[in-house]
C-alpha positions as a Python dict, from the first residue, in 0.01 Angstrom:
ca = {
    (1, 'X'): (0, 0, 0),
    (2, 'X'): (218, -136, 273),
    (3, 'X'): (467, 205, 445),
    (4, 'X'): (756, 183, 641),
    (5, 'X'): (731, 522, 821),
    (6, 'X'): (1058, 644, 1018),
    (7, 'X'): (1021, 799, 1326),
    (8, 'X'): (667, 815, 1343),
    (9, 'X'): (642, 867, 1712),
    (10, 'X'): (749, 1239, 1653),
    (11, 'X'): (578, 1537, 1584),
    (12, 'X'): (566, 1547, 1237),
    (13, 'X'): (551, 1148, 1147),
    (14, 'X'): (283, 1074, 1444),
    (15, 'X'): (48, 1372, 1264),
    (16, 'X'): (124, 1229, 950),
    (17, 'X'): (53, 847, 1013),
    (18, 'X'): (-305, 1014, 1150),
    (19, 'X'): (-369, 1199, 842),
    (20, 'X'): (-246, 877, 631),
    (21, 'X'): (-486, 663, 796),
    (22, 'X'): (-747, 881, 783),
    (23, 'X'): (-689, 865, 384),
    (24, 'X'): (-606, 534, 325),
    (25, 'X'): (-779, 323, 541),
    (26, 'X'): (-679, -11, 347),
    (27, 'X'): (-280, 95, 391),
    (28, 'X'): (-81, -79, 629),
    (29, 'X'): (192, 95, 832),
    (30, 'X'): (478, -21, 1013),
    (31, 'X'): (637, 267, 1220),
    (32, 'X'): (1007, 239, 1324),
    (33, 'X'): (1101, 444, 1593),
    (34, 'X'): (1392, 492, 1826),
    (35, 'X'): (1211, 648, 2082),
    (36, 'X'): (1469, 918, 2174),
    (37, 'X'): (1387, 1194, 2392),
    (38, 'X'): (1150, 1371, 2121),
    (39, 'X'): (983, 1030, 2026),
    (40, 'X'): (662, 965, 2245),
    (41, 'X'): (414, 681, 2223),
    (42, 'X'): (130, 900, 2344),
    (43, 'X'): (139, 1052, 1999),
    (44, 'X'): (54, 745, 1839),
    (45, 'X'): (-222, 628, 2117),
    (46, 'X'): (-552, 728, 1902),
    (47, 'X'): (-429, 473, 1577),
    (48, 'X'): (-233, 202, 1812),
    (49, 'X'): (-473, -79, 1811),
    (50, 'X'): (-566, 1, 1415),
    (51, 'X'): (-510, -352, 1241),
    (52, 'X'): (-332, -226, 968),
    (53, 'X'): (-95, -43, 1244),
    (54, 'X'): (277, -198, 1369),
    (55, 'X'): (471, -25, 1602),
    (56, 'X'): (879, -150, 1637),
    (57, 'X'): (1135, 8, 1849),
    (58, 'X'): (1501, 98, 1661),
    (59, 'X'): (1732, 251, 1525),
    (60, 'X'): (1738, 356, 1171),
    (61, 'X'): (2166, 298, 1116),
    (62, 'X'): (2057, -99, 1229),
    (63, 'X'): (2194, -253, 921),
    (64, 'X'): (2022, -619, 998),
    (65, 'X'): (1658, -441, 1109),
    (66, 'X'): (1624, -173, 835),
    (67, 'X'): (1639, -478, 607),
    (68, 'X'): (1464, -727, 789),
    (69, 'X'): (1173, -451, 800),
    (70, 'X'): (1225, -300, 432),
    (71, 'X'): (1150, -670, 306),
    (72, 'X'): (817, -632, 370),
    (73, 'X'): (707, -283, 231),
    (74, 'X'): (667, -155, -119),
    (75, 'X'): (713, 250, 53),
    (76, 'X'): (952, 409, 286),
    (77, 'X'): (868, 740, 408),
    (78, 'X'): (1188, 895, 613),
    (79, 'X'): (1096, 1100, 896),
    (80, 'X'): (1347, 960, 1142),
    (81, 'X'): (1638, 1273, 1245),
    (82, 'X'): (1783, 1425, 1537),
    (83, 'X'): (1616, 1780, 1437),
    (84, 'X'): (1702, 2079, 1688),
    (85, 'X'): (1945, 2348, 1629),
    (86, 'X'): (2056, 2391, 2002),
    (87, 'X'): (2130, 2021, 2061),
    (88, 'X'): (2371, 1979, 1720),
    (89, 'X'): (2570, 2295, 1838),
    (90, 'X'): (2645, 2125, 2151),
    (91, 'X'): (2645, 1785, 2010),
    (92, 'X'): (2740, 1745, 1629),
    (93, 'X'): (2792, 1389, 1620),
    (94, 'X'): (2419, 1167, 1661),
    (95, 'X'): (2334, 1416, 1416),
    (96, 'X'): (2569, 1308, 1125),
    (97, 'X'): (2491, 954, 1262),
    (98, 'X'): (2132, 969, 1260),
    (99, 'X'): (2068, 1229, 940),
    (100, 'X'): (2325, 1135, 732),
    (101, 'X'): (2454, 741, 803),
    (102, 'X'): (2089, 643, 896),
    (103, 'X'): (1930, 793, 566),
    (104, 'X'): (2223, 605, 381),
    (105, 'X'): (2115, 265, 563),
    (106, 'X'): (1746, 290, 464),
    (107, 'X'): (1834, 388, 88),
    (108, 'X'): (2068, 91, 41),
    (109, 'X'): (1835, -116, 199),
    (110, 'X'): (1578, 10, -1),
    (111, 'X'): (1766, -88, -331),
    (112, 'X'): (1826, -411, -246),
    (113, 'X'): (1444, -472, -168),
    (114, 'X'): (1353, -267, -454),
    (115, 'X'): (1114, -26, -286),
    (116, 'X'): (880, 103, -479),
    (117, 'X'): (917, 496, -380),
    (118, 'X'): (1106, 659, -88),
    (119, 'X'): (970, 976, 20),
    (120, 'X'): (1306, 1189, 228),
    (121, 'X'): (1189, 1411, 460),
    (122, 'X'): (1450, 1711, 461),
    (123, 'X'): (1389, 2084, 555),
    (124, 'X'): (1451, 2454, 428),
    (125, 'X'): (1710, 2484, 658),
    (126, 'X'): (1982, 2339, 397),
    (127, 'X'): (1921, 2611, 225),
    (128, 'X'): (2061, 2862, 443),
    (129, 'X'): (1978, 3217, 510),
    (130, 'X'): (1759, 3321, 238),
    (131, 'X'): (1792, 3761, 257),
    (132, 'X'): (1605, 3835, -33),
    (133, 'X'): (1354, 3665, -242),
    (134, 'X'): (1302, 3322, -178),
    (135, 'X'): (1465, 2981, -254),
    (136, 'X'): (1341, 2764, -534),
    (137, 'X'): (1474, 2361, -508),
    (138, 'X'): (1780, 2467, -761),
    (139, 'X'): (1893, 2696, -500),
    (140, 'X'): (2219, 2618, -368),
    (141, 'X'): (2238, 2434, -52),
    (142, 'X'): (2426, 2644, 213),
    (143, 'X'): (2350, 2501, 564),
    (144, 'X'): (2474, 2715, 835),
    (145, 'X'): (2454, 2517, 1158),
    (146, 'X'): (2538, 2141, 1228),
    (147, 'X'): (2180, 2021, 1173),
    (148, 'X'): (2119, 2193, 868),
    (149, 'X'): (2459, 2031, 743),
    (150, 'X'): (2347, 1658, 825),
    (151, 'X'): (2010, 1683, 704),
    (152, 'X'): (2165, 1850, 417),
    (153, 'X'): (2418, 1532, 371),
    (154, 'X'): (2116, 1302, 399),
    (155, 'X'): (1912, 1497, 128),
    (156, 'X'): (2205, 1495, -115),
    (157, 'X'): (2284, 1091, -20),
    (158, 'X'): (1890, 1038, -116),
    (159, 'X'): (1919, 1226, -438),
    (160, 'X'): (2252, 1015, -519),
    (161, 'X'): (2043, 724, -464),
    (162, 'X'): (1841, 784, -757),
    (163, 'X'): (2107, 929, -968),
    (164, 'X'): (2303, 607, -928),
    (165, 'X'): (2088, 355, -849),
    (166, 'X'): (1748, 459, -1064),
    (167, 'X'): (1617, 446, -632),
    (168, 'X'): (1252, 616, -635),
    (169, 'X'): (1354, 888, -448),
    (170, 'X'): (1208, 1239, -388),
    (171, 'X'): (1263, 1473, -144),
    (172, 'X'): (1029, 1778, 97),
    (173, 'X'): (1205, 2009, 183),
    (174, 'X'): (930, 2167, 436),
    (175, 'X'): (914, 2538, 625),
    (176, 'X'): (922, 2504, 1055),
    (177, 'X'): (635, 2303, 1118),
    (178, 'X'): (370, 2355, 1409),
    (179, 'X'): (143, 2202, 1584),
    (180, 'X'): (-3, 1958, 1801),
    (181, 'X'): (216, 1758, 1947),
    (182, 'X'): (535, 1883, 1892),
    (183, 'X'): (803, 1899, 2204),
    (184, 'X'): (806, 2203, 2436),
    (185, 'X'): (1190, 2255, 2313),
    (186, 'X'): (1059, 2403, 2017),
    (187, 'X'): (995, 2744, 1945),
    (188, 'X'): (639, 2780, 1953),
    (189, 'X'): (490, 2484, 2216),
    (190, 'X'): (846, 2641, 2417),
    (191, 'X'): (700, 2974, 2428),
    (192, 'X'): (331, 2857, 2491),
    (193, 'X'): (432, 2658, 2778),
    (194, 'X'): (643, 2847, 2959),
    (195, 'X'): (328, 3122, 2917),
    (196, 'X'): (125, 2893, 3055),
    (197, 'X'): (293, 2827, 3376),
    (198, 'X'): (401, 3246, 3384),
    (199, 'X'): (751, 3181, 3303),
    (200, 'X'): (985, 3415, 3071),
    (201, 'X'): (995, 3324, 2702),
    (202, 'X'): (1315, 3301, 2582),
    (203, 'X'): (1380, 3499, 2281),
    (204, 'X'): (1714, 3512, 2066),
    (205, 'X'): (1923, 3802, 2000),
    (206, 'X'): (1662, 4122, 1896),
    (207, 'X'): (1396, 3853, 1793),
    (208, 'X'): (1390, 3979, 1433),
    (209, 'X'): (1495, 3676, 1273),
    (210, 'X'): (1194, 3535, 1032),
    (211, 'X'): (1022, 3198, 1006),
    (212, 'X'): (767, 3057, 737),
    (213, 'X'): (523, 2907, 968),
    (214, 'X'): (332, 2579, 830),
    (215, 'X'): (81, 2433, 1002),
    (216, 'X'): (155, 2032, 1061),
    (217, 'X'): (-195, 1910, 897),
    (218, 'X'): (-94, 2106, 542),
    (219, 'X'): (273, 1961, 559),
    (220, 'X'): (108, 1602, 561),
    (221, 'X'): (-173, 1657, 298),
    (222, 'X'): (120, 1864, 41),
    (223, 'X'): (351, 1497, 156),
    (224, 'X'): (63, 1242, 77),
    (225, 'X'): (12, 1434, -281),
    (226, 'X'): (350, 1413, -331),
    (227, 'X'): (361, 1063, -265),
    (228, 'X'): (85, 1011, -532),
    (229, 'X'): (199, 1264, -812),
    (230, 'X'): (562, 1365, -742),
    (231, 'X'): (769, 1302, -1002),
    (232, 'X'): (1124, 1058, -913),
    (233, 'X'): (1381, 1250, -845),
    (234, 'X'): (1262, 1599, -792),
    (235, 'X'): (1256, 1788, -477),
    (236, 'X'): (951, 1993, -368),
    (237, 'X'): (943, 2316, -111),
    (238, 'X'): (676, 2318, 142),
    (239, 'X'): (628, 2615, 255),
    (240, 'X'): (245, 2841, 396),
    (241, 'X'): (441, 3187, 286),
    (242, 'X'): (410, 3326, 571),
    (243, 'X'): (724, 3505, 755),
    (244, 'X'): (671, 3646, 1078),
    (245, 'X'): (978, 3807, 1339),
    (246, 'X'): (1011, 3586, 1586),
    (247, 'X'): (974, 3843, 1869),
    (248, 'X'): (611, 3922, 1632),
    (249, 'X'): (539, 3554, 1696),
    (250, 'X'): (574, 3561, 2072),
    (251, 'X'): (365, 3835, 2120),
    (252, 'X'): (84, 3670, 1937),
    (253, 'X'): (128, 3351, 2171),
    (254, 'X'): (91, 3607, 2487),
    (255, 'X'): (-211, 3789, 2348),
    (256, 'X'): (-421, 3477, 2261),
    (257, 'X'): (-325, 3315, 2634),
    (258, 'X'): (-409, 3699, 2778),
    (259, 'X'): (-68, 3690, 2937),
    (260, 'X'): (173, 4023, 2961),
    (261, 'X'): (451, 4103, 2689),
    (262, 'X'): (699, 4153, 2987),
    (263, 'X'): (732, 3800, 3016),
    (264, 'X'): (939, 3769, 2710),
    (265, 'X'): (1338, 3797, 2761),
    (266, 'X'): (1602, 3831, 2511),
    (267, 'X'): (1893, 3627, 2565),
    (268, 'X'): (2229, 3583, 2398),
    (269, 'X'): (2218, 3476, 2045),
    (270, 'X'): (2280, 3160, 1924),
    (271, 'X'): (2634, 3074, 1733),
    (272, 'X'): (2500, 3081, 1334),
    (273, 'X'): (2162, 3196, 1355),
    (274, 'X'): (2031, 3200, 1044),
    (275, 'X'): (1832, 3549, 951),
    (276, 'X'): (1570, 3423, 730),
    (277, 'X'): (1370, 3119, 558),
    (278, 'X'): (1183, 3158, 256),
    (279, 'X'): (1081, 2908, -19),
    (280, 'X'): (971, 2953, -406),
    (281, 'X'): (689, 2644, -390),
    (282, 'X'): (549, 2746, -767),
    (283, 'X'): (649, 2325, -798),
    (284, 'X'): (423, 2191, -571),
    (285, 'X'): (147, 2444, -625),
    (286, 'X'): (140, 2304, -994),
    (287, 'X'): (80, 1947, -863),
    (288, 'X'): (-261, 2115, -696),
    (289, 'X'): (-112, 2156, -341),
    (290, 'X'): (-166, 2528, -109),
    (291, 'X'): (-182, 2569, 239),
    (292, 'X'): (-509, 2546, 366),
    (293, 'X'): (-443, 2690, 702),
    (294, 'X'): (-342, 3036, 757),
    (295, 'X'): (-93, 3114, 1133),
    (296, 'X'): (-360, 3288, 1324),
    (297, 'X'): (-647, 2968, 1261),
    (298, 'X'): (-372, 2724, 1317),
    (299, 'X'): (-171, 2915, 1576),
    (300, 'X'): (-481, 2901, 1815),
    (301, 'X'): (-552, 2554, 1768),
    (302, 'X'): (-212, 2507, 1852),
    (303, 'X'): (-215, 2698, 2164),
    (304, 'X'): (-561, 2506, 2270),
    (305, 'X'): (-426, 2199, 2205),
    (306, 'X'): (-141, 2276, 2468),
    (307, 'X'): (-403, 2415, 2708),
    (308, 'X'): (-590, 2130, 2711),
    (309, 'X'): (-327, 1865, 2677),
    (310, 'X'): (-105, 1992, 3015),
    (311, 'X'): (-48, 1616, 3136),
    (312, 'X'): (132, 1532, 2762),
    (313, 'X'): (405, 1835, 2795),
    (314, 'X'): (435, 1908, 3155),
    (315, 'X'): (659, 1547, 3187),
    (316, 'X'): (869, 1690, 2902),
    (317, 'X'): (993, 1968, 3053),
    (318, 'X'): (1162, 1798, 3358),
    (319, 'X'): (1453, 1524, 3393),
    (320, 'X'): (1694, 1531, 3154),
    (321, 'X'): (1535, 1819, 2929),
    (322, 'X'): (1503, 2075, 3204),
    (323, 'X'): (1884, 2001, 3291),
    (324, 'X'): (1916, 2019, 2939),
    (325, 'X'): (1788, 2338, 2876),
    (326, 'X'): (1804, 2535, 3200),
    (327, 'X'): (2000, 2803, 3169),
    (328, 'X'): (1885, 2877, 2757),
    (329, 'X'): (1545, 2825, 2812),
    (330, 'X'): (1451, 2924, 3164),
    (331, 'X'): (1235, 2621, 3237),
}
């Protein structure tokens, strides 16, 4: 099997290339990256020098690359988007670039190579605010914020792709993700971080809003099964069912680190804040896939792996990220 992965120098696509690996030694990869502010070649350090491993720098909307690349791959695996809420609000427009136009320019190139399957990353974010029960993959999309909208664009250009074109194509739609190596302007690494060095966690609003938390590791084993036995065209939800307040989650970050609940402060609430996530994953569970990892085992890992990894975030949180996020995030 030879796999173009897309932005596999993130958080999600650097754990996954890991876990791939680790299942199928005899694969090759070739990971395309942009190396943006979120992409970081110290995730990819401990599978670098494997044989079957190529690392190139660029942009996924690169007409003459994507193809040049595609050529040589029978999978493409899309990981590669501009992903945090805060950013599109400010800035709408490298979202729709990246999400939507960059998702178009791997599926076309894809059907003129004639890839054999193309795997589209997407989220539970296009479906909206979910208030009661939970959203199965016929549920209407109904983004709410700019990033929802784009990767919502890009998920509906995939599944185009295969209605037109007969393209391979199926689509994740995944739960927040967390983990090891994911950037401190995330929720969870945000709030263990700025515990760590005794600084206020920044909470939105009343903090009641709920997330399904999945831990990173199950989102790549429920992504490699899909690879093997999901079925063209079809979308699957990826989700640990398991909602917890976000002011609940905080204080579960404090208590493991020992630190005081005073240092959490509510600030103003975010334009479009979505109240609630919540998938239906009956589809995946058929193919043989459940979490494995329930949010306290994997939220302590987490938090370890920050503890002992200081020298990977610290650098994150200064330059152009703490100017960035100052005044929201109190860095």
């Amino acid at each position: 099997m030879k796999v173009l992965i897309t932005g596999g120098a993130g958080f999600i696509g650097s754990n996954f290339i890991r876990y791939f690996f680790d299942k199928h030694p005899g694969a090759s990869v070739i990971n395309l990256d942009k190396l943006t502010y979120s992409g970081n070649l110290e995730n990819t350090l401990d599978f670098m020098k494997n044989k079957n491993y190529e690392f190139i720098k660029g942009d996924i909307c690169n007409k003459k690359l994507v193809n040049k690349i595609i050529k040589n791959v029978d999978t493409v695996i899309n990981f590669a988007a501009e992903t945090h809420v805060d950013r599109s609000i400010i800035s709408s427009g490298v979202f729709v670039k990246t999400d939507v136009l960059g998702t178009q320019t791997l599926l076309e190139a894809s059907k003129n190579n004639k890839i054999q399957k193309f795997i589209h990353i997407s989220t539970d974010e296009v479906y909206g605010s979910i208030l009661k029960g939970y959203a199965g993959e016929e549920y209407p999309l109904m983004p709410s914020n700019p990033y929802s909208a784009s990767k919502a664009g890009a998920d509906r250009i995939a599944y185009a792709y295969y209605t037109t074109y007969k393209l391979p194509v199926i689509i994740t739609r995944s739960s927040n993700n967390y983990g090891s190596h994911q950037h401190p302007e995330k929720f969870i690494p945000l709030s263990i971080t700025n515990a760590l060095e005794n600084k206020p966690l920044p909470i939105y609003g009343n903090g009641l809003n709920k997330r399904d938390w999945l831990y990173v590791n199950d989102n790549c084993e429920a992504i490699d099964l899909i690879l093997k036995k999901g079925i063209e065209g079809e979308a699957y939800n990826i989700a640990a069912n398991e909602e917890y307040m976000n002011i609940k989650l905080a204080k579960n970050i404090l208590k493991i680190l020992g630190k005081p609940y005073s240092l959490i402060k509510h600030i103003k609430d975010r334009p479009g804040h979505d109240t609630r996530y919540a998938l239906n994953c009956r589809k995946i569970h058929k193919l043989g896939w459940k979490p494995r990892t329930k949010l306290a085992k994997g939220l302590k890992n987490t938090v370890k792996w920050y503890v002992e990894n200081f020298e990977w975030w610290k650098p994150l949180k200064k330059g152009a990220f703490k100017s960035y996020y100052k005044k929201q995030y109190l860095l």
